[in-house]
N, CA and C atoms of all chains as a GROMACS GRO file, in nm:
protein
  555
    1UNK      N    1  36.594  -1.987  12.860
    1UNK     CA    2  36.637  -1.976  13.001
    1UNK      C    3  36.584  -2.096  13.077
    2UNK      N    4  36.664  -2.185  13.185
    2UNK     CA    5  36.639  -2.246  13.254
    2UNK      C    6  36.500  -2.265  13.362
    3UNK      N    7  36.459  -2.376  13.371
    3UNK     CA    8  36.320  -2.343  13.482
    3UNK      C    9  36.405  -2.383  13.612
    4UNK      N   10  36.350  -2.392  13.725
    4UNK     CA   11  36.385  -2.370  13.839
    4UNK      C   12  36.236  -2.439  13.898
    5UNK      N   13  36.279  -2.480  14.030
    5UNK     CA   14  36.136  -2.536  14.099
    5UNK      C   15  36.178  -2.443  14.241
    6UNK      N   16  36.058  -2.387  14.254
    6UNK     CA   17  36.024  -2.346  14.340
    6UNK      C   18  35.916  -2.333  14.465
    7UNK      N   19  35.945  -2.344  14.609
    7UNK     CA   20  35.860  -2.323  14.671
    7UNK      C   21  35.850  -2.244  14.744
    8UNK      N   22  35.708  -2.180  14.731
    8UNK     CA   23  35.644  -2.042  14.772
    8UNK      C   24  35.560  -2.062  14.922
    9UNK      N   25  35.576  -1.958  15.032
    9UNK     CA   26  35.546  -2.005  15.114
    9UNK      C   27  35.519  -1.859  15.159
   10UNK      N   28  35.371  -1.858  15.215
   10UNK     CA   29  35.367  -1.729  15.260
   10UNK      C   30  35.279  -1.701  15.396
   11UNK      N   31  35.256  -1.553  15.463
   11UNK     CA   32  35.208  -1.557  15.536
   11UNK      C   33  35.134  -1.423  15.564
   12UNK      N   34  34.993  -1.410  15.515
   12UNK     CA   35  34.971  -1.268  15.486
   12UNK      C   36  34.885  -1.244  15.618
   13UNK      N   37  34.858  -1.124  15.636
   13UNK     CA   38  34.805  -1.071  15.779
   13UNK      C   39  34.626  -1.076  15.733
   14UNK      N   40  34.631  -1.008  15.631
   14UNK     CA   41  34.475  -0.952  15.599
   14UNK      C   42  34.443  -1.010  15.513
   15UNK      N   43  34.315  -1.054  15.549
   15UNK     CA   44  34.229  -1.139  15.432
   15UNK      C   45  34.195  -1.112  15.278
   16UNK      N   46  34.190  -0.993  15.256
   16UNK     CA   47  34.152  -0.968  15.104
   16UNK      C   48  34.305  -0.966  15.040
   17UNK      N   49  34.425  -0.922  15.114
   17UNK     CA   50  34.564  -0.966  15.042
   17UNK      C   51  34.618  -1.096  15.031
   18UNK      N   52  34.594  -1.156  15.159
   18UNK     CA   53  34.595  -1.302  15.123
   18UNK      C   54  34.482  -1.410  15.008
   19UNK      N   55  34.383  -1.318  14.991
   19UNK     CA   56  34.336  -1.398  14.877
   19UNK      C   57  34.401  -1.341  14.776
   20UNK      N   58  34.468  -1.218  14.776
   20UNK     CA   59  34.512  -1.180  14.638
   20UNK      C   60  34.624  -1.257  14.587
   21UNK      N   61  34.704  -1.256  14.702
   21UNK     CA   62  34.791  -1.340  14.684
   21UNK      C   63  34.787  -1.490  14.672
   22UNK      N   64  34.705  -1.551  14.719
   22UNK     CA   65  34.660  -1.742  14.678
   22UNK      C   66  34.589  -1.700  14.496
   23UNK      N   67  34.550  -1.584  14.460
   23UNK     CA   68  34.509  -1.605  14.339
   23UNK      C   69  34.585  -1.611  14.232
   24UNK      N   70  34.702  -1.504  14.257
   24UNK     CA   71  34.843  -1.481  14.193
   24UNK      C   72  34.865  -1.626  14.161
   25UNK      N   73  34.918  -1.683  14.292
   25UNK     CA   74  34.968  -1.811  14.274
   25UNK      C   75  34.880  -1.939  14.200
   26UNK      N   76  34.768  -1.913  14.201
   26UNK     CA   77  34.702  -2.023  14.165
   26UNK      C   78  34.754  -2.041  14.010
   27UNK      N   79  34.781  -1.941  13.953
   27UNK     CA   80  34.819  -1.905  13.811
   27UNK      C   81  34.972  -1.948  13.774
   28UNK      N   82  35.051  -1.934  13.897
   28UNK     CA   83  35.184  -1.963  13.851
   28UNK      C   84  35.237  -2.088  13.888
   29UNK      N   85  35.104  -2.165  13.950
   29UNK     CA   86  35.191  -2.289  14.049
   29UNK      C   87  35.097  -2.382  14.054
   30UNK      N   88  35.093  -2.482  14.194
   30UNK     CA   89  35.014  -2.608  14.253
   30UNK      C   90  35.002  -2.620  14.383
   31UNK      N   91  34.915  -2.565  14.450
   31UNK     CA   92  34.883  -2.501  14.590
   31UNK      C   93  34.922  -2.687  14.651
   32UNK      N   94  34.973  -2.659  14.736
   32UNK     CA   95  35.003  -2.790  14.775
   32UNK      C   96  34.964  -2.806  14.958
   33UNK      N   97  34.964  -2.682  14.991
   33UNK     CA   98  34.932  -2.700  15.138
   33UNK      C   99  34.850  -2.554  15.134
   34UNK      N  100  34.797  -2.502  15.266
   34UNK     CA  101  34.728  -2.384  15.282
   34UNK      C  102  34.786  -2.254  15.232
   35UNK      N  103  34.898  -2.280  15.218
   35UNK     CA  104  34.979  -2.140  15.206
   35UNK      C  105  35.108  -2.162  15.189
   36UNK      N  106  35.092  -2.313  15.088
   36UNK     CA  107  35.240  -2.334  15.062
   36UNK      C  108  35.223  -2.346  14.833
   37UNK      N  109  35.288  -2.316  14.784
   37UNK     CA  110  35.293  -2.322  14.690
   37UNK      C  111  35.380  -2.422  14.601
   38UNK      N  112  35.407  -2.467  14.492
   38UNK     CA  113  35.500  -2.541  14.392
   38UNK      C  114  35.525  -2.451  14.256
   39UNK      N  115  35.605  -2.447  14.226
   39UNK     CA  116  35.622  -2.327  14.133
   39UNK      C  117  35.774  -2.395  14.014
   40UNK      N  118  35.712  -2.408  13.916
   40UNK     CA  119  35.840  -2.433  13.817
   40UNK      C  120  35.870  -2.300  13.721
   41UNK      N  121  35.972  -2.203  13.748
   41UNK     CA  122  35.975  -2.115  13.677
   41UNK      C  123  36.092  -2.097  13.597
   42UNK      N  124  36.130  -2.020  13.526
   42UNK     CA  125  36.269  -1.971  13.450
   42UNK      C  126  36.225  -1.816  13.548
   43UNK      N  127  36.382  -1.744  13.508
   43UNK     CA  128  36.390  -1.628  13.581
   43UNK      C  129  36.338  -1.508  13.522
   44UNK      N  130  36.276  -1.491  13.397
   44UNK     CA  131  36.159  -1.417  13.391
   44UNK      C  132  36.068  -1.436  13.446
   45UNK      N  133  35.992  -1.531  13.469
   45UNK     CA  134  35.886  -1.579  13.539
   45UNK      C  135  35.909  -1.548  13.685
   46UNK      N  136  36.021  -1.592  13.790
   46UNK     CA  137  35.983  -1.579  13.884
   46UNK      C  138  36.003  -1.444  13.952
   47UNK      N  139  36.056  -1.364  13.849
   47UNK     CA  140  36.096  -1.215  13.869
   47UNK      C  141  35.947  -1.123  13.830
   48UNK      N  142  35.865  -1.223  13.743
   48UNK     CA  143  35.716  -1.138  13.728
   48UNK      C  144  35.560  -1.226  13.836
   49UNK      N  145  35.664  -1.351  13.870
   49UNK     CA  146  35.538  -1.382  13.997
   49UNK      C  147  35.608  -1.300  14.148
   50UNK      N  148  35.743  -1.270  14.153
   50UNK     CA  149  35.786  -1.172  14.248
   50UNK      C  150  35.736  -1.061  14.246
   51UNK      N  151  35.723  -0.981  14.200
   51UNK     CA  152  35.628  -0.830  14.148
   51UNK      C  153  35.487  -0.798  14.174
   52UNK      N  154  35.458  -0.928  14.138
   52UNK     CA  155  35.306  -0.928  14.112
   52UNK      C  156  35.299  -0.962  14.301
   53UNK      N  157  35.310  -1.032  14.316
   53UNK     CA  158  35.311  -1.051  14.450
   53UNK      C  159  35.329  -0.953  14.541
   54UNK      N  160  35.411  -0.853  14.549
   54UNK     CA  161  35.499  -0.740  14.626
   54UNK      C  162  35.412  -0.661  14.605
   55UNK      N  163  35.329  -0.642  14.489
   55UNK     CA  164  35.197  -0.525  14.425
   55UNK      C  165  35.100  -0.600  14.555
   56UNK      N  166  35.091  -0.669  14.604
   56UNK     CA  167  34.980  -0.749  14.634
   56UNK      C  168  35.029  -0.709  14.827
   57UNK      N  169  35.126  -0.730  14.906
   57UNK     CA  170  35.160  -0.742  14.980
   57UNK      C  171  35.178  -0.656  15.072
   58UNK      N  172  35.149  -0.630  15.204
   58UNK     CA  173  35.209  -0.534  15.317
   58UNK      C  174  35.324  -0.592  15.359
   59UNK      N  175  35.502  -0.526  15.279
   59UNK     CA  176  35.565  -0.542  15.345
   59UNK      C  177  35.622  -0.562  15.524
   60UNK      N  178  35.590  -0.458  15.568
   60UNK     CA  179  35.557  -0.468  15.734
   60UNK      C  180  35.512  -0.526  15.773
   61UNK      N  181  35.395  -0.652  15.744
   61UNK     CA  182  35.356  -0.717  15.829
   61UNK      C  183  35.314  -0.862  15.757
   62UNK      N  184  35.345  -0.900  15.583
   62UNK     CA  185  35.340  -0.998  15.525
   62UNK      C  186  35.483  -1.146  15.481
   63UNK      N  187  35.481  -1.194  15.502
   63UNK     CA  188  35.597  -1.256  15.483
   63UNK      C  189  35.565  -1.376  15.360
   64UNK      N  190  35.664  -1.353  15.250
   64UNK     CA  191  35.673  -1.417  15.177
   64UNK      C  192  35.800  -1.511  15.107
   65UNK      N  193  35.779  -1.634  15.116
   65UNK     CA  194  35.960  -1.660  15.104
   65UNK      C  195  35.950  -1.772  14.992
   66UNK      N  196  36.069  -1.777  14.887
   66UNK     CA  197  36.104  -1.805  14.802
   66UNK      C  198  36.232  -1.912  14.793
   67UNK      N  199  36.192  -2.026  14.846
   67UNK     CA  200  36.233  -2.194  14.868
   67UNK      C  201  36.272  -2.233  14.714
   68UNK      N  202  36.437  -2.226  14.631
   68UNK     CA  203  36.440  -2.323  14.532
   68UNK      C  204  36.518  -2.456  14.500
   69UNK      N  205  36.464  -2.527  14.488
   69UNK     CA  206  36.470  -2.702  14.497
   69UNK      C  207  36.567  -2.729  14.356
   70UNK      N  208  36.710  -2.791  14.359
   70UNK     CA  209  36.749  -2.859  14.237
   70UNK      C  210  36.690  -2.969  14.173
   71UNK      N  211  36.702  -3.005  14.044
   71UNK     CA  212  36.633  -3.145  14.095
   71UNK      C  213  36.706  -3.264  14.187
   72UNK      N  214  36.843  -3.233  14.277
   72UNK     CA  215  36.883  -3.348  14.329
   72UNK      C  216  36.788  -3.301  14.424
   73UNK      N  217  36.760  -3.209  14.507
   73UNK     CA  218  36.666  -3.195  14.635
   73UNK      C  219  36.595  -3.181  14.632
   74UNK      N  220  36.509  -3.186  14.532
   74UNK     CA  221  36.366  -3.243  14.463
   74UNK      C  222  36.316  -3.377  14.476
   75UNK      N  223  36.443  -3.444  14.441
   75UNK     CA  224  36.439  -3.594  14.473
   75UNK      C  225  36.417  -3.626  14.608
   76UNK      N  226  36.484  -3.601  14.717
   76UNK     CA  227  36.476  -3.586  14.763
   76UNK      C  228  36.366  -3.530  14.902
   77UNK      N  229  36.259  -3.501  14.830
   77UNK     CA  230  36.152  -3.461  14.886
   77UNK      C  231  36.086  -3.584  15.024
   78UNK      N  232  36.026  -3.548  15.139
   78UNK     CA  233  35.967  -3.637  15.191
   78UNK      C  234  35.855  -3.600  15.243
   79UNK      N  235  35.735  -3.657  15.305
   79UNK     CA  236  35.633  -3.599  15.343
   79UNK      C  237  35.498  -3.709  15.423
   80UNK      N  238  35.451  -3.654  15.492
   80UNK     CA  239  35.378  -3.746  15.600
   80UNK      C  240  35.207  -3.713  15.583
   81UNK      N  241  35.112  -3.812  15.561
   81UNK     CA  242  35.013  -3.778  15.515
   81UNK      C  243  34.940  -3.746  15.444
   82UNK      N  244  34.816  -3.646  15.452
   82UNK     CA  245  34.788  -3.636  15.284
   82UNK      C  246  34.883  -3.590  15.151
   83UNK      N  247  34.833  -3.555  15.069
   83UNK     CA  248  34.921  -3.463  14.984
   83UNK      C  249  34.992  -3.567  14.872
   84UNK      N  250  35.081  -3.499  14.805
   84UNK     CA  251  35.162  -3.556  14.703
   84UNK      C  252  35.290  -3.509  14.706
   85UNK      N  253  35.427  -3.635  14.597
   85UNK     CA  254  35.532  -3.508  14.576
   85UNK      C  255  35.536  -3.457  14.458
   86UNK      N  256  35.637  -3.335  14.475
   86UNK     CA  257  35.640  -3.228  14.386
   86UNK      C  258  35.592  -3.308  14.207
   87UNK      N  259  35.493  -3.219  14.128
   87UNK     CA  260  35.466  -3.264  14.019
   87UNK      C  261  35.577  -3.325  13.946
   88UNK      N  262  35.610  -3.415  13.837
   88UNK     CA  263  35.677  -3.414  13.771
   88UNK      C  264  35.728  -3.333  13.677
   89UNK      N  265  35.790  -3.210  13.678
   89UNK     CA  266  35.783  -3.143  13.511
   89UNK      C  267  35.999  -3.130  13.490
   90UNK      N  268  35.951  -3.124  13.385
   90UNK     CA  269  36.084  -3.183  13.300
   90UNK      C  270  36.131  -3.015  13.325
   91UNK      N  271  36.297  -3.017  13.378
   91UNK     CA  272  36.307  -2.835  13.372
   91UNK      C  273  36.468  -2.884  13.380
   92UNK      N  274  36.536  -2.758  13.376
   92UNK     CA  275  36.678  -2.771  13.356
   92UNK      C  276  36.690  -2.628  13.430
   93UNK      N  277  36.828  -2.686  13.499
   93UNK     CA  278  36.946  -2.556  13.581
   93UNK      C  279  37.063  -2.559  13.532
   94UNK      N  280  37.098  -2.426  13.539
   94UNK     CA  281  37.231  -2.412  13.454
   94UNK      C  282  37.313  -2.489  13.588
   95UNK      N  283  37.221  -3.061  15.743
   95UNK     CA  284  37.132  -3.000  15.600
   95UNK      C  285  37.052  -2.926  15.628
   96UNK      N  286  36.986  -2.813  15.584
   96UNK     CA  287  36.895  -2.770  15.580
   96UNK      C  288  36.758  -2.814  15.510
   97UNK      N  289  36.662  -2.822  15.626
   97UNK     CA  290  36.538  -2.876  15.573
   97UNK      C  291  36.455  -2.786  15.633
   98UNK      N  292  36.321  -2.762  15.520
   98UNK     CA  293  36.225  -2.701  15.546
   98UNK      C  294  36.130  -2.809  15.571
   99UNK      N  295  36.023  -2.738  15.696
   99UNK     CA  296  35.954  -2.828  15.736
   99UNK      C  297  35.849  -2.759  15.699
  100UNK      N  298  35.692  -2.799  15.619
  100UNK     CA  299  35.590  -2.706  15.652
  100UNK      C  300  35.468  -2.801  15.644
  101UNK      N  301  35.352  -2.770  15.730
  101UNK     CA  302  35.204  -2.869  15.806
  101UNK      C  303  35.132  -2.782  15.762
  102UNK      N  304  35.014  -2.865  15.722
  102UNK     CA  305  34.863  -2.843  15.754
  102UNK      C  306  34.838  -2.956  15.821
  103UNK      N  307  34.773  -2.906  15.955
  103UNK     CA  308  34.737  -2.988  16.048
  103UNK      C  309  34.572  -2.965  16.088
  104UNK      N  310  34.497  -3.023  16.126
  104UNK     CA  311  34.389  -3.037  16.105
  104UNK      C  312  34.291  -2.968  16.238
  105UNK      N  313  34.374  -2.997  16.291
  105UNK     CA  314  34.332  -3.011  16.459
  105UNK      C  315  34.397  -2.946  16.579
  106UNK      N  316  34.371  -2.856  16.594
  106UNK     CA  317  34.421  -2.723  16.702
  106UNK      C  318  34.515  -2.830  16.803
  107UNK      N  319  34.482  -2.925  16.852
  107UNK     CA  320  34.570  -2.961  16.929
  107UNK      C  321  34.684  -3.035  16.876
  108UNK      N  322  34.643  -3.133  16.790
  108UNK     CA  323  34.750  -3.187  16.701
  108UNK      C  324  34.825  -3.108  16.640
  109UNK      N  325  34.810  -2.973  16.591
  109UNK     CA  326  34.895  -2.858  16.556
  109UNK      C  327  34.994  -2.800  16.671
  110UNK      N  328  34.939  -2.774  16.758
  110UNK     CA  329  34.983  -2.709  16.903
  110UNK      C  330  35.119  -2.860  16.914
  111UNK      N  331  35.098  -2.970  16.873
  111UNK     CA  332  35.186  -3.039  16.938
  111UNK      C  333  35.294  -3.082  16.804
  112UNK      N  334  35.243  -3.100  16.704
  112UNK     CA  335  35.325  -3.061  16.608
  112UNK      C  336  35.477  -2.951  16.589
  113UNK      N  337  35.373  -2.805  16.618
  113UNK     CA  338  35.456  -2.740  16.615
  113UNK      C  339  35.589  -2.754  16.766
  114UNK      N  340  35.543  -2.742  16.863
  114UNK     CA  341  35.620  -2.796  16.968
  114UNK      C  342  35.753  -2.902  16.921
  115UNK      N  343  35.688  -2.974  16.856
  115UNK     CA  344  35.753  -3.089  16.847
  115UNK      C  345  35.893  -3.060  16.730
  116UNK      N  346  35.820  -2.924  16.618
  116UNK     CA  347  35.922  -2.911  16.499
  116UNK      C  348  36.004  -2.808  16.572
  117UNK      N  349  36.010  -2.727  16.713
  117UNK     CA  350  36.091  -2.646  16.781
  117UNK      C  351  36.167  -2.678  16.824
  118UNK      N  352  36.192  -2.841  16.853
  118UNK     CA  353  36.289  -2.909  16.914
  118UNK      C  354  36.433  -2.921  16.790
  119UNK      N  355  36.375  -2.905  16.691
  119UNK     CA  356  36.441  -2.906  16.540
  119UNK      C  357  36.516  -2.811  16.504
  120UNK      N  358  36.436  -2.699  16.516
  120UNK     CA  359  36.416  -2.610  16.402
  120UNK      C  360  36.384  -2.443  16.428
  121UNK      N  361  36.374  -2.357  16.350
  121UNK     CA  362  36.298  -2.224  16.443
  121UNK      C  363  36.184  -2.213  16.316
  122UNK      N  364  36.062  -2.174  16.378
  122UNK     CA  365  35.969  -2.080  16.329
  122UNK      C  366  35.979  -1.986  16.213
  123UNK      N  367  35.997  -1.981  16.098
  123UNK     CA  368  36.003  -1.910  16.038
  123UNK      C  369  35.857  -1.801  15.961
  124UNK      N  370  35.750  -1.884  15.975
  124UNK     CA  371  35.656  -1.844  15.928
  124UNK      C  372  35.530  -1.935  16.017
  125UNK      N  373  35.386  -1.942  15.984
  125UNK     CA  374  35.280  -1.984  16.089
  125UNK      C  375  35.303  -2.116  16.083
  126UNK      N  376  35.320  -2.191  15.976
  126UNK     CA  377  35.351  -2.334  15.981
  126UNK      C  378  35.455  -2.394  15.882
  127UNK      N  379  35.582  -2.241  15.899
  127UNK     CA  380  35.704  -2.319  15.841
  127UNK      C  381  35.843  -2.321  15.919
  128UNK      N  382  35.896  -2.421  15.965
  128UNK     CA  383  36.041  -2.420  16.026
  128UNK      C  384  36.209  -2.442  15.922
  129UNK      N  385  36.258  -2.421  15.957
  129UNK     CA  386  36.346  -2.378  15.880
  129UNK      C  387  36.461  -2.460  15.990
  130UNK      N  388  36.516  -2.612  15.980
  130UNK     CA  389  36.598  -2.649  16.046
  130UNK      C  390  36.718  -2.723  15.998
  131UNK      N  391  36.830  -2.708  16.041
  131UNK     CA  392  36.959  -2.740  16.000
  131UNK      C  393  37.006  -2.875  16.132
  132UNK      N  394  36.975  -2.954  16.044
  132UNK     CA  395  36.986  -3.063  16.097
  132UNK      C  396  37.070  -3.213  16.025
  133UNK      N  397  37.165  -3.340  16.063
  133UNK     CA  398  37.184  -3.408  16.035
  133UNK      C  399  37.069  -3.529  16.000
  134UNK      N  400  37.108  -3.609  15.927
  134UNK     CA  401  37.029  -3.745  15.912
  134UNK      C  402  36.966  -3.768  15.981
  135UNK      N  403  37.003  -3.838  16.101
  135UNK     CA  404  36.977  -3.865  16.225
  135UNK      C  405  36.872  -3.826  16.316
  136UNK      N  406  36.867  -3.692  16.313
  136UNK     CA  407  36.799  -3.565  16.388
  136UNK      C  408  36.659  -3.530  16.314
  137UNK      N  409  36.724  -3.568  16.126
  137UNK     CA  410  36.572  -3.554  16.038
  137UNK      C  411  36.518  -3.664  16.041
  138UNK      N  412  36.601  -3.806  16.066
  138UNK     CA  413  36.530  -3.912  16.092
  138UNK      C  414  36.389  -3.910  16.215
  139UNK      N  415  36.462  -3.860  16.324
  139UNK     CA  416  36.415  -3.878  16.454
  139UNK      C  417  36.287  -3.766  16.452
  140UNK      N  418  36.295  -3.633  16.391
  140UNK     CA  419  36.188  -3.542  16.393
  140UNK      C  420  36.069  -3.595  16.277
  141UNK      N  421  36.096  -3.664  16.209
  141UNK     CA  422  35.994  -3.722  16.111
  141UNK      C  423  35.906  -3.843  16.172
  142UNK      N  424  36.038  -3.912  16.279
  142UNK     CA  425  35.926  -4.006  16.367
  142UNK      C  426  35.875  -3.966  16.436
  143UNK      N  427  35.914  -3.837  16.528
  143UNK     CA  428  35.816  -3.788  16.640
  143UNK      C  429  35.672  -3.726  16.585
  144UNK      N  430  35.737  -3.663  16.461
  144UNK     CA  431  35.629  -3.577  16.373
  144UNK      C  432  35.495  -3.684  16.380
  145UNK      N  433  35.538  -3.814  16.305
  145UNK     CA  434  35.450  -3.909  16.272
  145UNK      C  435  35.378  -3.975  16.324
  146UNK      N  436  35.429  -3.952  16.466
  146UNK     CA  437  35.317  -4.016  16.593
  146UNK      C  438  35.246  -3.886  16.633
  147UNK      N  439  35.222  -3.762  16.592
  147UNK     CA  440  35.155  -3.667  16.649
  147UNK      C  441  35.050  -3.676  16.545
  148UNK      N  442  35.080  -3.670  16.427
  148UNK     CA  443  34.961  -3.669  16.294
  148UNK      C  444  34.848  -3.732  16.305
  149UNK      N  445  34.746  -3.744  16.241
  149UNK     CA  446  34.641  -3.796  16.127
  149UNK      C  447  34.686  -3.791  16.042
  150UNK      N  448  34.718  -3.909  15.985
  150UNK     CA  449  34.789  -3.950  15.831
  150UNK      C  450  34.662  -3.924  15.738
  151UNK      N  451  34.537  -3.960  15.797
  151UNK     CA  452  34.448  -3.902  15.682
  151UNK      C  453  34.367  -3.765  15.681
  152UNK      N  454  34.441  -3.681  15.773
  152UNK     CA  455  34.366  -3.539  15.775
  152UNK      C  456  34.521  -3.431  15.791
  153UNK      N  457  34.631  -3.478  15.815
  153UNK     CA  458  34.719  -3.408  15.830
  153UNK      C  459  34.796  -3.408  15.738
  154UNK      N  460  34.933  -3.326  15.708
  154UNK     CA  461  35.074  -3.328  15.599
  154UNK      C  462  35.122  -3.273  15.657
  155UNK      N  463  35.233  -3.317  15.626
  155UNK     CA  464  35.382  -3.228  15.676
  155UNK      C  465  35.509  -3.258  15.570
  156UNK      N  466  35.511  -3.112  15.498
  156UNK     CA  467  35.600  -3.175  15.369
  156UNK      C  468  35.761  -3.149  15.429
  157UNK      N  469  35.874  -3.205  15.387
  157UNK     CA  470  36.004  -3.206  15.422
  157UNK      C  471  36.082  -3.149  15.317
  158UNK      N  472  36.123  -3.070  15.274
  158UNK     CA  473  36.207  -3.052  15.196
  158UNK      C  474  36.361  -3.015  15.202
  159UNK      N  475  36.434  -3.064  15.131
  159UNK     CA  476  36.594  -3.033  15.193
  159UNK      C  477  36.695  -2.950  15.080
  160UNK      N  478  36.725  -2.848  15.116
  160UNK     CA  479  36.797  -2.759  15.040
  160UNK      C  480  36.911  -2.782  15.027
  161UNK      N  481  37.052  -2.796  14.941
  161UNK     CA  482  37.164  -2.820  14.954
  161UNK      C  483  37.213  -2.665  14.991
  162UNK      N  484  37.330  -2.680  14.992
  162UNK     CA  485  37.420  -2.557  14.996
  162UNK      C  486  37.383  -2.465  14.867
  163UNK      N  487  37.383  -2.457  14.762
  163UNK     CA  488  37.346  -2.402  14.677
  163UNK      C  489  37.234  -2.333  14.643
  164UNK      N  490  37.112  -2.422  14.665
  164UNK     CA  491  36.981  -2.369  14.724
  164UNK      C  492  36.982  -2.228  14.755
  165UNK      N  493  37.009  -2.297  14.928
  165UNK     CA  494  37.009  -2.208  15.045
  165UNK      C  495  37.074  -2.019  14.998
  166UNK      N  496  37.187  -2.063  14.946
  166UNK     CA  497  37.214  -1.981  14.893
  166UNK      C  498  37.073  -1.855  14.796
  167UNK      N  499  36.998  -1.920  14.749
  167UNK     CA  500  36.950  -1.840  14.626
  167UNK      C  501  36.769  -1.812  14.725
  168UNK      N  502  36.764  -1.818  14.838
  168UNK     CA  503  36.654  -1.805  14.888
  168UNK      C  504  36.606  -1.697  14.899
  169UNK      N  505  36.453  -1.703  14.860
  169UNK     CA  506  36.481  -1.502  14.887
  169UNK      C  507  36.360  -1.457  14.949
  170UNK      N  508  36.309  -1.350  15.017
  170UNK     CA  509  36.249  -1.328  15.079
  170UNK      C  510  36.159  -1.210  15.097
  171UNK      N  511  36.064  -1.205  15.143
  171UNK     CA  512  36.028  -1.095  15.091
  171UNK      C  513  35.920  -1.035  15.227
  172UNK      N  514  35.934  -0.900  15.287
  172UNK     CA  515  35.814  -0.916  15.429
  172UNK      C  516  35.983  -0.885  15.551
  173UNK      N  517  35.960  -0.926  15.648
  173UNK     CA  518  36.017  -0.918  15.798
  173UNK      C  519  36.129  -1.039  15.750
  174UNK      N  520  36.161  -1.030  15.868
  174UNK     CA  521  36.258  -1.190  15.846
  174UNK      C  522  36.397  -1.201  15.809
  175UNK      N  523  36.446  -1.326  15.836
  175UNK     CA  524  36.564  -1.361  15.696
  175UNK      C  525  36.560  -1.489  15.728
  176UNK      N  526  36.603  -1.555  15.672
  176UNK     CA  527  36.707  -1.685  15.701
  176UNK      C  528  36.735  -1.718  15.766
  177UNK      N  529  36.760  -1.863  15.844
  177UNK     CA  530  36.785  -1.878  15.951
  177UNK      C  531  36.918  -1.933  15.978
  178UNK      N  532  37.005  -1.919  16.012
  178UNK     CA  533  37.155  -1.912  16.037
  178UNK      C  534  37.228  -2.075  16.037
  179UNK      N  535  37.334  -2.105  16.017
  179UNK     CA  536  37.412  -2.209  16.034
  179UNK      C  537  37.514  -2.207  16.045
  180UNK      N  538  37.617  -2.234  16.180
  180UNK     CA  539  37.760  -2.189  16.152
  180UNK      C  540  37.858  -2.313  16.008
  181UNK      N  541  37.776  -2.412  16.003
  181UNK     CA  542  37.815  -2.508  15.929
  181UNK      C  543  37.824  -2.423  15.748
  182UNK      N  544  37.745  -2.364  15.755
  182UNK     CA  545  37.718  -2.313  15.620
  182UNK      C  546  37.757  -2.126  15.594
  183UNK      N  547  37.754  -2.091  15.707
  183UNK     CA  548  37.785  -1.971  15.738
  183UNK      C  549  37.715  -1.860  15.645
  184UNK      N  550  37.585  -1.889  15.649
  184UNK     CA  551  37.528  -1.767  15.607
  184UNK      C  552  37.412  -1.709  15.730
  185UNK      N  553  37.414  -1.580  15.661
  185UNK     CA  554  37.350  -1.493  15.830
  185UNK      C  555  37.254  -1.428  15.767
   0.00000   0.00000   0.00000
């Protein structure tokens, strides 16, 4: 199955879910800003970092959103200041 | 196009004017992400305003631009949705 690049972007209310959730991610991705994520997945993967996450989350008052980049709008990337762009990893879309 | 805008900004006021500045763009979608449908031009011009508000060495502001296809597959999870475009016509 195809990988996919993804960016994860979230916004949790309470502190011990929001670390649960930056820990999740630390595992599936490349923290790139405070609460922004990089994520190269296939759709098993992002269907079991979706889950795991939602286990983790107060719907009602957490917001979590799921940004995916082709590689033409990958290329595309721009950015001001510190930081880097998106890692290089070799992935394919149907 | 649709471009996501999202900052870490360093500095309560440089943030405060940041964000101001990505409202002229864009809407709020999250604490420091906008979600704006904008031409060349408009992403040109918000990247220069952006860039005179920063610390290039304590600030970021990443840009990313979704095609039509993308946009399509975004998903979400919490309050919210998407933020609208009659150009693209999703709601």
């Amino acid at each position: 199955m195809s990988a996919r690049f993804w960016i994860v972007a979230y916004d949790i209310a309470e502190p011990k879910r929001l670390h649960a959730v930056a820990a999740t991610l630390e595992s599936a991705g490349t923290r790139v800003q405070k609460s922004v994520f990089e994520c190269v997945l296939d759709a098993a993967g992002f269907a079991d970092l979706r889950e795991r996450l939602n286990q983790c989350i107060d719907p009602a008052s957490d917001r979590v959103r799921y940004y995916p980049l082709c590689p033409w709008c990958v290329e595309r990337f721009a950015w001001q200041g510190t930081g880097a762009p998106p890692e290089d990893h070799t992935y394919y879309v149907v | 196009m649709f471009v996501i805008v999202c900052y870490d900004i360093a500095d309560e006021r440089r943030l405060r004017r940041v964000a101001r500045e990505a409202e002229n763009f864009g809407t709020r979608v999250q604490k420091s992400v906008f979600e704006c449908h904008v031409d060349g031009a408009q992403l040109a011009e918000m990247q220069q305003r952006i860039a005179r508000l920063i610390d290039p060495l304590a600030d970021q502001v990443r840009y990313y631009r979704l095609c039509p296809k993308d946009v399509e597959v975004i998903v979400f999870d919490g309050p919210g949705s998407v933020t609208a475009d009659w150009e693209y016509g999703i709601v």
